[in-house]
C-alpha positions as CSV (number, residue, x, y, z in Angstrom):
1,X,-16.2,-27.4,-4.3
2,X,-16.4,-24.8,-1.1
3,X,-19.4,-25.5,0.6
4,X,-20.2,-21.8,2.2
5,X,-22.2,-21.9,5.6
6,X,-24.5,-19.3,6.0
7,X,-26.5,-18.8,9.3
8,X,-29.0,-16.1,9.6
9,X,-31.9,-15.3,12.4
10,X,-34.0,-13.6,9.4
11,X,-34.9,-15.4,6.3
12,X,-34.5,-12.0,4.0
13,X,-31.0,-11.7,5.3
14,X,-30.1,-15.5,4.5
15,X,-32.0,-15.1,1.1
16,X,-30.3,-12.3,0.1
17,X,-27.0,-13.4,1.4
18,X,-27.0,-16.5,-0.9
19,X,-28.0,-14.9,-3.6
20,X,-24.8,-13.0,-3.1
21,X,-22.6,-15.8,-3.0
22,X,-23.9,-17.4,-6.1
23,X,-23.5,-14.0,-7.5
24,X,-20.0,-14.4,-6.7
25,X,-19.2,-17.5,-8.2
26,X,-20.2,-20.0,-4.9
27,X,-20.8,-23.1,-6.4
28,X,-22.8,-24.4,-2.5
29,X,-24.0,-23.1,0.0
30,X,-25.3,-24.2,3.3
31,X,-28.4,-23.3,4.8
32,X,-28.4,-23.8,8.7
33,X,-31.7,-23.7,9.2
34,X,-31.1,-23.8,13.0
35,X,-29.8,-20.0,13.2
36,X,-33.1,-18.6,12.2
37,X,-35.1,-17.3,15.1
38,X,-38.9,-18.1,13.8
39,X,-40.6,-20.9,12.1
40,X,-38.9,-22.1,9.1
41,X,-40.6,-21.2,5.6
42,X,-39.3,-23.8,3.1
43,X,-40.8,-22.0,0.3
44,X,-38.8,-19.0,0.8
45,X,-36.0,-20.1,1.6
46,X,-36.0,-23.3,-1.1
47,X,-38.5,-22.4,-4.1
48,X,-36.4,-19.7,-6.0
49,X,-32.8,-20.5,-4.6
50,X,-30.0,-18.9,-7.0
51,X,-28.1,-22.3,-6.3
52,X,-27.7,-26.2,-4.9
53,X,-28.5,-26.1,-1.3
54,X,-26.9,-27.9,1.8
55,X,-29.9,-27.7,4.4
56,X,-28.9,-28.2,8.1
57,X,-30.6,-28.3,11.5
58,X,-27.8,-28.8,13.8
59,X,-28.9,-29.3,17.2
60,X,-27.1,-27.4,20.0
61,X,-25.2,-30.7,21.3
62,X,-23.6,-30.7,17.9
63,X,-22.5,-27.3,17.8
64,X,-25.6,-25.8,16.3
65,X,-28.7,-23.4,17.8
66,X,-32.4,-25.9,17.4
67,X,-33.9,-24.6,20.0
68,X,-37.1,-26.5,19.6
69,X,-38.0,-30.2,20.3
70,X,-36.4,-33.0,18.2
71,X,-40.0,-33.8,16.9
72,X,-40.0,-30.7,15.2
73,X,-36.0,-30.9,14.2
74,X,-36.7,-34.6,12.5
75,X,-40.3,-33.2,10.9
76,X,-38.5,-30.2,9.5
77,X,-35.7,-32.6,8.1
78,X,-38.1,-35.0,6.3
79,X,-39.8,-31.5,4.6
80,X,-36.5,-30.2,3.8
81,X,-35.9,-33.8,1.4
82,X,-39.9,-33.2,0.3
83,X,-39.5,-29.7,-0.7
84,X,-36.0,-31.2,-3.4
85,X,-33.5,-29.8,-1.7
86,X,-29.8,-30.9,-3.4
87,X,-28.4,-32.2,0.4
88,X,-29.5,-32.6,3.6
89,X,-27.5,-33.2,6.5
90,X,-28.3,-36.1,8.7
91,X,-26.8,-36.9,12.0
92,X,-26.0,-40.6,12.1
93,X,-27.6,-41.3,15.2
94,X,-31.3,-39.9,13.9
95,X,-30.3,-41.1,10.2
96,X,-32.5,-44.2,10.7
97,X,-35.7,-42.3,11.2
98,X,-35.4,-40.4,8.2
99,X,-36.1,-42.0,5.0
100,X,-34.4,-41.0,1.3
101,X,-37.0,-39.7,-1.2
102,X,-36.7,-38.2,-4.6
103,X,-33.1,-37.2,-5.9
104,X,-31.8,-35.2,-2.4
105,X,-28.8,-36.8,-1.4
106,X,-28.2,-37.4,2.3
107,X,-25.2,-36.4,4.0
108,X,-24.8,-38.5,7.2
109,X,-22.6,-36.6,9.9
110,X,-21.0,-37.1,13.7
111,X,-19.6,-34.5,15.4
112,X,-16.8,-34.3,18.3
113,X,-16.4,-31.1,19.9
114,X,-13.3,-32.5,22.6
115,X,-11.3,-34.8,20.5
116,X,-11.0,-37.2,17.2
117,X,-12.1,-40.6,18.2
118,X,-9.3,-43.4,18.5
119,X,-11.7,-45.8,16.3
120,X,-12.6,-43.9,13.0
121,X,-12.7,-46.5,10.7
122,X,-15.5,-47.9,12.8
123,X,-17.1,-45.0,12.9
124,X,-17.1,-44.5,9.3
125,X,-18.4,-47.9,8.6
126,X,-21.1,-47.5,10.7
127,X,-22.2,-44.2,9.3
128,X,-21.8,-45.5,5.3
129,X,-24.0,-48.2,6.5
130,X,-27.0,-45.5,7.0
131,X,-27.9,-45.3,3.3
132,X,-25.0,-42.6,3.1
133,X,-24.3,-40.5,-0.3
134,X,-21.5,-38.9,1.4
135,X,-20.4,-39.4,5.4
136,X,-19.5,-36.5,7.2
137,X,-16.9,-36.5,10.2
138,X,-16.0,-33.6,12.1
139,X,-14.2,-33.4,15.3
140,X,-11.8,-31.5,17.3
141,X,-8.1,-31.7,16.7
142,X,-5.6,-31.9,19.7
143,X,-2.6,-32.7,17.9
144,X,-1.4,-32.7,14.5
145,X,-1.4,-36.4,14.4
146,X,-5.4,-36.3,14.4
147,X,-4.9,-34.6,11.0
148,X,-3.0,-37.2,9.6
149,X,-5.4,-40.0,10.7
150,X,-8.7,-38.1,9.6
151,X,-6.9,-37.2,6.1
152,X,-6.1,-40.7,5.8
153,X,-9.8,-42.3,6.4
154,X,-10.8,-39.2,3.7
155,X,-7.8,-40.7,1.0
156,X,-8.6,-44.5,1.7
157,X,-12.7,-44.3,2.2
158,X,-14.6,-46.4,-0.4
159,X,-17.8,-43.6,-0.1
160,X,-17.6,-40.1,-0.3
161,X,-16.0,-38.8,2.6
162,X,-15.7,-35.0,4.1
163,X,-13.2,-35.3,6.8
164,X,-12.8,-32.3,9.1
165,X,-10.6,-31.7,12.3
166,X,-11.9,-28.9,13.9
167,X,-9.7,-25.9,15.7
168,X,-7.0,-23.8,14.6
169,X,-4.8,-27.3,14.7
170,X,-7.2,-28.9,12.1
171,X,-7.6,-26.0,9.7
172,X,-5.3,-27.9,6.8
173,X,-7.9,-30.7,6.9
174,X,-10.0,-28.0,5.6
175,X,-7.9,-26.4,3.3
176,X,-6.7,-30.2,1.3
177,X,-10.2,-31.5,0.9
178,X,-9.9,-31.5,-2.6
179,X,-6.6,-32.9,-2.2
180,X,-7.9,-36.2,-0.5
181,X,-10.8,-36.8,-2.4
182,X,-13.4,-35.1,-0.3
183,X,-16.7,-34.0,-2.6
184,X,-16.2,-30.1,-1.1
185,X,-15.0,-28.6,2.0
186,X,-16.9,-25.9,4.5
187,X,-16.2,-22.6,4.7
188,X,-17.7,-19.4,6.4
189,X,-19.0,-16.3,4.6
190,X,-17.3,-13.9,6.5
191,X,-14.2,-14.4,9.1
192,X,-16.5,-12.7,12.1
193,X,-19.2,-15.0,11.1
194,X,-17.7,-18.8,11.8
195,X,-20.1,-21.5,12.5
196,X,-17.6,-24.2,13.3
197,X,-13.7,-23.5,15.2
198,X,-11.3,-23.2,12.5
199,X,-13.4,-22.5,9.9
200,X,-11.6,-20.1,7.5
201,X,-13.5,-17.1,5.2
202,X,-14.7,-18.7,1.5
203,X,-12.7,-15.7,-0.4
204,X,-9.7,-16.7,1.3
205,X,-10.1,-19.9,0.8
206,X,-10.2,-19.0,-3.3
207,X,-7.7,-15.8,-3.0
208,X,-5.2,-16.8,-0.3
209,X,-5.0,-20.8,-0.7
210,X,-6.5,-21.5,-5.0
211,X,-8.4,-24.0,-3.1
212,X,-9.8,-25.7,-6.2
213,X,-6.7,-26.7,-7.7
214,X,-4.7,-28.5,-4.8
215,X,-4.0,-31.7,-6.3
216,X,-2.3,-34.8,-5.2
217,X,1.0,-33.8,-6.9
218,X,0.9,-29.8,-5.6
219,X,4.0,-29.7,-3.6
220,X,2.9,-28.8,0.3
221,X,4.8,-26.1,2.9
222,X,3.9,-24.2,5.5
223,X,4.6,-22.3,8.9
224,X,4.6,-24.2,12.0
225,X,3.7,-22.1,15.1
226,X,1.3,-21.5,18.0
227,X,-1.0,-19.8,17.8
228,X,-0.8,-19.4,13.5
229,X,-4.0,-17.9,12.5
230,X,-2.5,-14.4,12.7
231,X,0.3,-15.4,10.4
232,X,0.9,-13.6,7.2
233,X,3.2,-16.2,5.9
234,X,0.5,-18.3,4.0
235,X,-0.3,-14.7,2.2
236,X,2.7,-13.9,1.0
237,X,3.9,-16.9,0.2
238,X,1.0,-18.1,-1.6
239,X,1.1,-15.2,-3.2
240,X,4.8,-15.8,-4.5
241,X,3.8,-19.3,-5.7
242,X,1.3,-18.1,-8.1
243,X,3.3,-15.3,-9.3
244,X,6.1,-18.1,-10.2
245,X,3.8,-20.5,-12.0
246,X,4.4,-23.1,-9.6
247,X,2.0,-26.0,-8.1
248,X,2.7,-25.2,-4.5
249,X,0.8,-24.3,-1.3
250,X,2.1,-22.8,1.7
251,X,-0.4,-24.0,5.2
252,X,-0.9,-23.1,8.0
253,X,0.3,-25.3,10.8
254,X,-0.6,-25.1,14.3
255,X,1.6,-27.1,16.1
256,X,1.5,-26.8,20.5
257,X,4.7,-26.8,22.0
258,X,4.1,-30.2,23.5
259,X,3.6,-31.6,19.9
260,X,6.5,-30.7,18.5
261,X,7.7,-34.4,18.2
262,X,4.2,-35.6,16.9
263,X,4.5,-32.7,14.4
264,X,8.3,-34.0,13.5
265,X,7.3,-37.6,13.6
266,X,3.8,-37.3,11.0
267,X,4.2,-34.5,8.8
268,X,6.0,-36.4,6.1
269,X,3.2,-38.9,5.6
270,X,1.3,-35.3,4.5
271,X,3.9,-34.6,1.8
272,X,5.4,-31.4,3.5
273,X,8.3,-30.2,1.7
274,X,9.6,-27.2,4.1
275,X,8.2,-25.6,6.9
276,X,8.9,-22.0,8.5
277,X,9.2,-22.0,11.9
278,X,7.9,-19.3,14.6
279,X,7.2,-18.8,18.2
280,X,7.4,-21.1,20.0
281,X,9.2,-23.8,18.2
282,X,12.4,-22.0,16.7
283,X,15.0,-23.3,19.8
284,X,13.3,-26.9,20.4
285,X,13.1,-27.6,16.5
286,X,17.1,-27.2,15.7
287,X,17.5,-30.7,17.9
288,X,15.0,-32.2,14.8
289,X,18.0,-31.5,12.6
290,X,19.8,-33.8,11.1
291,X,22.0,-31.0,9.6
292,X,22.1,-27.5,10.6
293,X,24.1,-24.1,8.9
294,X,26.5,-23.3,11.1
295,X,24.8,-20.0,12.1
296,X,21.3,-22.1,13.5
297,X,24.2,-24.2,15.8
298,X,25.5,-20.7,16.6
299,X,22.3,-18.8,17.3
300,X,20.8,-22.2,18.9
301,X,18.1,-21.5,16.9
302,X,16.2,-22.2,13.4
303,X,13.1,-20.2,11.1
304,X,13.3,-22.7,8.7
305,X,13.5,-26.3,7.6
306,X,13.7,-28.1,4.3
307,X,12.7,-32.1,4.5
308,X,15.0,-33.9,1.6
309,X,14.5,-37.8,2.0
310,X,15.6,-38.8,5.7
311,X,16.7,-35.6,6.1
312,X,16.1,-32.3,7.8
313,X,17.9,-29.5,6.6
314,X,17.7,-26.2,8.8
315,X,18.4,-23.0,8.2
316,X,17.8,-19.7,10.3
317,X,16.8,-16.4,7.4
318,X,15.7,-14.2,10.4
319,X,19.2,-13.5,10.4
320,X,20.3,-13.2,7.2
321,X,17.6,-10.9,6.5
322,X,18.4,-9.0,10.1
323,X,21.9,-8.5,8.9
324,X,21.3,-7.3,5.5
325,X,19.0,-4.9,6.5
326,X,21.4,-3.1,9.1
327,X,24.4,-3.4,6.7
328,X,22.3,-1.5,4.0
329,X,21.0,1.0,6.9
330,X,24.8,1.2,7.5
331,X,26.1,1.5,4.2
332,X,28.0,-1.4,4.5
333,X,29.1,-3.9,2.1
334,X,26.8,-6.7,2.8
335,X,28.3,-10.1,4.1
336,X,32.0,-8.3,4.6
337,X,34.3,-9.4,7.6
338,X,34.1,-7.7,11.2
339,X,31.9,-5.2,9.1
340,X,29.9,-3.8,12.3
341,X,33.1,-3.3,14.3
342,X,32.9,-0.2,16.1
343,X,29.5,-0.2,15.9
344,X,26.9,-0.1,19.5
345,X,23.8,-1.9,19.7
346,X,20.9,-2.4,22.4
347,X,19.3,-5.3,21.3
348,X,15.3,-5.3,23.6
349,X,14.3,-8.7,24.3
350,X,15.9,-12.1,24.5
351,X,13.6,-14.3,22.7
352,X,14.3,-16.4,19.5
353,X,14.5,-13.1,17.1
354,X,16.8,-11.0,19.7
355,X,19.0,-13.7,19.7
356,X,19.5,-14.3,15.8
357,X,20.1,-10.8,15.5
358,X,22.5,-10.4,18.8
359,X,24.3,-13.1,17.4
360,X,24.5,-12.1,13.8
361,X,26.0,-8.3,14.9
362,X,28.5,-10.0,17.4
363,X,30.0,-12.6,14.4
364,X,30.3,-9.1,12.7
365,X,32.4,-7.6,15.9
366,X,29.3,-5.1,16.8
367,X,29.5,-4.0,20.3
368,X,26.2,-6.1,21.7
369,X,24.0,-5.1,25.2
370,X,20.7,-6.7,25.9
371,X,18.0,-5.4,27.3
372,X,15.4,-7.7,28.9
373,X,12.1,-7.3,31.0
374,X,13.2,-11.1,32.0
375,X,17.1,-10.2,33.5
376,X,17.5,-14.1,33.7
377,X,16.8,-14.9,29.9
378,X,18.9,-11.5,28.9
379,X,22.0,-13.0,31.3
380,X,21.7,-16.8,29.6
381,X,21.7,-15.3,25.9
382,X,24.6,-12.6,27.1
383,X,26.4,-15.8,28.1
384,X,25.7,-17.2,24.8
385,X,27.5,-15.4,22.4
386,X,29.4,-13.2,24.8
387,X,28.0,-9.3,25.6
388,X,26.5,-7.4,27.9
389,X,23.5,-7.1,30.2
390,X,21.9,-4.3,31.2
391,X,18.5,-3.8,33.4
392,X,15.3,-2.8,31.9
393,X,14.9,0.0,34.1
394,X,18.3,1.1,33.0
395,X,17.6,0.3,29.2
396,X,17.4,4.3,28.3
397,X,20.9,5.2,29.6
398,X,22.5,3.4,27.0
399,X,24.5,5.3,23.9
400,X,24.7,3.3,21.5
401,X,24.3,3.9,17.5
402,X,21.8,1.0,16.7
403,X,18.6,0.2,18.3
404,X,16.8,-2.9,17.8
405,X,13.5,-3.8,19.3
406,X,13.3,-7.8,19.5
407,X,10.1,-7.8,21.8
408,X,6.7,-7.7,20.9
409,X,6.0,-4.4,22.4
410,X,4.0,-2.1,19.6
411,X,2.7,-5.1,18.0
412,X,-1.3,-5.3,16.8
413,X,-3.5,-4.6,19.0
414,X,-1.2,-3.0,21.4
415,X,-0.4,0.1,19.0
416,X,-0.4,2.7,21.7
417,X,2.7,1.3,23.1
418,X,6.7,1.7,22.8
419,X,9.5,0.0,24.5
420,X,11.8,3.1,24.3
421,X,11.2,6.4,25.6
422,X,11.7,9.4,22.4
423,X,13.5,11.8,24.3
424,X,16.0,9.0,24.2
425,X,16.1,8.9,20.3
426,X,18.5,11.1,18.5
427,X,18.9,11.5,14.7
428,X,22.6,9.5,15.0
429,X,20.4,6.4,15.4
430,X,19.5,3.5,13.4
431,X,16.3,2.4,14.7
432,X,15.1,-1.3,14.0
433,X,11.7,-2.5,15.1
434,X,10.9,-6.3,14.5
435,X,7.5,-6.2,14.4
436,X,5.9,-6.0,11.6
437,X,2.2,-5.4,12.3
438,X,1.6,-2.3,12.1
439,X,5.0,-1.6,10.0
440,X,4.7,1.8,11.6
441,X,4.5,1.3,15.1
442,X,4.5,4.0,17.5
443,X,8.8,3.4,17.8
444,X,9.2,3.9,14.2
445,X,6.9,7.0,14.1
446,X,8.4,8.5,17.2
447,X,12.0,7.6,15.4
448,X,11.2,9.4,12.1
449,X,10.2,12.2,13.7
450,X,13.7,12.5,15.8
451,X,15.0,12.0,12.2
452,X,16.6,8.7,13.3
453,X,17.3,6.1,10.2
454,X,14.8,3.4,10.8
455,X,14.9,-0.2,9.6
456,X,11.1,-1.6,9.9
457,X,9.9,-4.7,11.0
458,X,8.2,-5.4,7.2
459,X,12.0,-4.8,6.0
460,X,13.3,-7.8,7.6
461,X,9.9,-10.3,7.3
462,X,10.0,-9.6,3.6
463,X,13.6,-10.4,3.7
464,X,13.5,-13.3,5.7
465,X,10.4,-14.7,3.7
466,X,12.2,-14.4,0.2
467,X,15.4,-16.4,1.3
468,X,12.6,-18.9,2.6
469,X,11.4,-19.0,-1.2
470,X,14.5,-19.6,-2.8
471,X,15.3,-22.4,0.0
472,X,12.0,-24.2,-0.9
473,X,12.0,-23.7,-4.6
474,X,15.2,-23.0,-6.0
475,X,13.7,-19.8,-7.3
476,X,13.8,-16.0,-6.4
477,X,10.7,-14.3,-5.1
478,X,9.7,-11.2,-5.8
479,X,10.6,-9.4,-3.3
480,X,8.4,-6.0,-4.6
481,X,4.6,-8.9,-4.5
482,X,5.2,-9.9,-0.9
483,X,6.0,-6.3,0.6
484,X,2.8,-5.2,-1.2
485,X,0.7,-8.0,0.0
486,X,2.3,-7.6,3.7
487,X,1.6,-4.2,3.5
488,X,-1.7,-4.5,1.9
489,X,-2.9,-7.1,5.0
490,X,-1.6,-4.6,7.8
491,X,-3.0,-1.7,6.4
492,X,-5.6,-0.4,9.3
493,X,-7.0,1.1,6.2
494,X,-8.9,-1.7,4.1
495,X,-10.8,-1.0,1.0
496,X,-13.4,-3.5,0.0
């Protein structure tokens, strides 16, 4: 089950809010009776409830808002078990002084808002060991390695165990609950409403990620990056498993830079099949390879890696998408020799999707300059695969027939902004901009109306997501369900 948390300062709005949820198929909800701002009325809140009932007072060194004393906190706890209530949560340390009575079954919890303690098989013993129906251990993630260790304790616990690492690293230890045998996992009610870091919205818990039918044999990918909670991936791809048929999640993986060889080291004790790779992790992760297409060795970067026994398999799609998009925009023969020859291109930017495409229209003889706000990193990546440099400042001068932005400039929230001047635009153009939320940034807007062609940044994700697809699966996506649901997430405009 999803276990929705629901705090409220007004018992009408948290009344009415659950009976929502149940409304909507919620199957438990939690009651943190800590978030309202008077004294708490049982009877309201408990007597007629639509549904089973989680009832928390968290107290504000455990992440939550009592206010009060912790005479009232405990008395309030003991009527909470009078007045039948399906759970209540218990911390372990005050679980002693609050007996079991009638058929409400105690949840006994610790929480660890800086790390995940080295000793949590002692820690779970202990808590078990305080008349326990199900023990509850939540603490902050700082590497992915914590997820592995709290998922295992979950898998291998002799008791009912809910298992949580905390943050956007720990929000997969969330997401495979079910997976590992925990009796339901916590979610919020709405995304601007989280009670706990990393917790994600119930309806995409259900809608983006099936939560309910992850089972020990559905086969596990995901995006490593950092940050990741802005990632569409898990959407889209998601989105393409169920349209397939097939018994496959795609996570979300924060992963810090410094982690990178945890990440490498752990993640096949999780089951991960593939992974895409993003910012910042798409130059350091090719040296994880134990064998590379010859484009990632030429590029010196990878989007995407497939785990196949001992090996690692990596693959870079940003630009074979990147290339097929320009080709088409050219009216070229796709995948034909020296087919950009002739052709000039500013390439903005020098980071890992610059470079993919820079090196993808230089293997095709494309006359390459970059562009850089950082001249040392446009110089290195010139050196690379061999074209020019030019100045930022100096960036508008240039006449060339193809213009690719490779820089986040334009990107949500910063709409209002472009890295090229229009009165620099001319309808000869072919006008590419990366980024992909919004799809119509202010450079393709200001593009179209100089009638330039334009190639958009939700061209080439789509693109580069379905060659992921068929790499994991074997299969083809469908290409037409992830533009929709990419452009259906970046709308401004959303319909509820």
């Amino acid at each position: 089950m999803i276990c929705v948390s629901l705090g409220r300062a007004r018992h009408k709005r948290m009344i009415a809010e659950h009976q929502f949820l149940v409304e909507q198929g919620a199957q438990l909800v939690e009651l943190r009776l800590d978030y309202i701002s008077r004294a708490v009325d049982l009877k309201r809140l408990l007597n007629d409830r639509p549904g089973p009932v989680v009832a928390t007072v968290r107290r504000k060194e455990d992440g939550g808002r009592w206010e009060r004393s912790e005479q009232d906190r405990l008395m309030l706890l003991r009527s909470v078990i009078a007045a039948g209530a399906e759970y209540v949560d218990i911390e372990a340390d005050v679980a002693a002084q609050i007996p079991r009575y009638g058929n409400t079954k105690r949840i006994i919890s610790y929480h660890d808002f800086s790390g995940t303690p080295e000793n949590l098989d002692e820690l779970h013993e202990a808590m078990a060991a305080e008349d326990a129906d199900i023990v509850k251990i939540a603490c902050m993630a700082n590497s992915f390695s914590d997820n592995i260790r709290m998922i295992n304790l979950c898998k291998n616990a002799n008791i009912p165990t809910i298992g949580i690492c905390m943050g956007e690293i720990g929000m997969l230890t969330r997401i495979l609950a079910n997976r590992v045998g925990s009796p339901f996992t916590y979610a919020t009610f709405s995304s601007d409403k989280k009670l706990a870091p990393g917790q994600l919205n119930w309806k995409e818990m259900n809608s983006v990620y099936h939560y309910e039918t992850i089972k020990e044999d559905t086969a596990l990918f995901g995006v490593i990056a950092d940050p990741v909670a802005h990632s569409h991936s898990p959407l889209i791809h998601n989105a393409a498993f169920v349209d397939a048929g097939l018994n496959a999640r795609y996570l979300p993986l924060r992963v810090p830079k410094d982690d990178l060889p945890s990440f490498m080291r752990t993640c096949k004790e999780l089951g991960i099949q593939g992974i895409s790779i993003t910012i910042p992790h798409k130059e350091s992760a090719l040296q994880y390879c134990t064998q590379a297409e010859s484009s990632c060795t030429g590029i010196g970067a990878i989007n995407t890696m497939i785990f196949n026994g001992d090996d690692r398999l990596g693959y870079n799609t940003d630009y074979r998408a990147a290339m097929d998009c320009i080709e088409e925009s050219f009216k070229i023969e796709r995948g034909t020799e020296n087919s950009l020859q002739g052709k000039t291109a500013l390439v903005l930017g020098a980071g890992g999707v610059s470079r993919a495409i820079a090196w993808g229209l230089r293997q095709r003889k494309c006359d390459v300059t970059i562009s850089s706000r950082t001249r040392e990193r446009a110089e290195m990546l010139a050196a690379d695969i061999g074209c020019r440099v030019i100045d930022w400042e100096e960036r508008h001068e240039a006449k060339v027939q193809l213009l690719i932005n490779g820089t986040p400039i334009g990107m949500h929230p910063d709409v209002d902004n472009t890295p090229f001047n229009q009165s620099a635009l001319n309808q000869f153009m072919v006008v590419f901009d990366t980024v992909y939320n919004p799809e119509n940034t202010l450079l393709i807007k200001q593009a179209t109306q100089k009638q330039s062609r334009v190639i958009t940044g939700v061209d080439m994700f789509v693109r580069q997501a379905a060659y992921q697809f068929k790499l994991f699966t074997g299969q083809e996506a469908s290409i037409e369900l992830m533009r929709k649901k990419i452009k259906e997430a970046t709308n401004p405009v959303r319909l509820n």
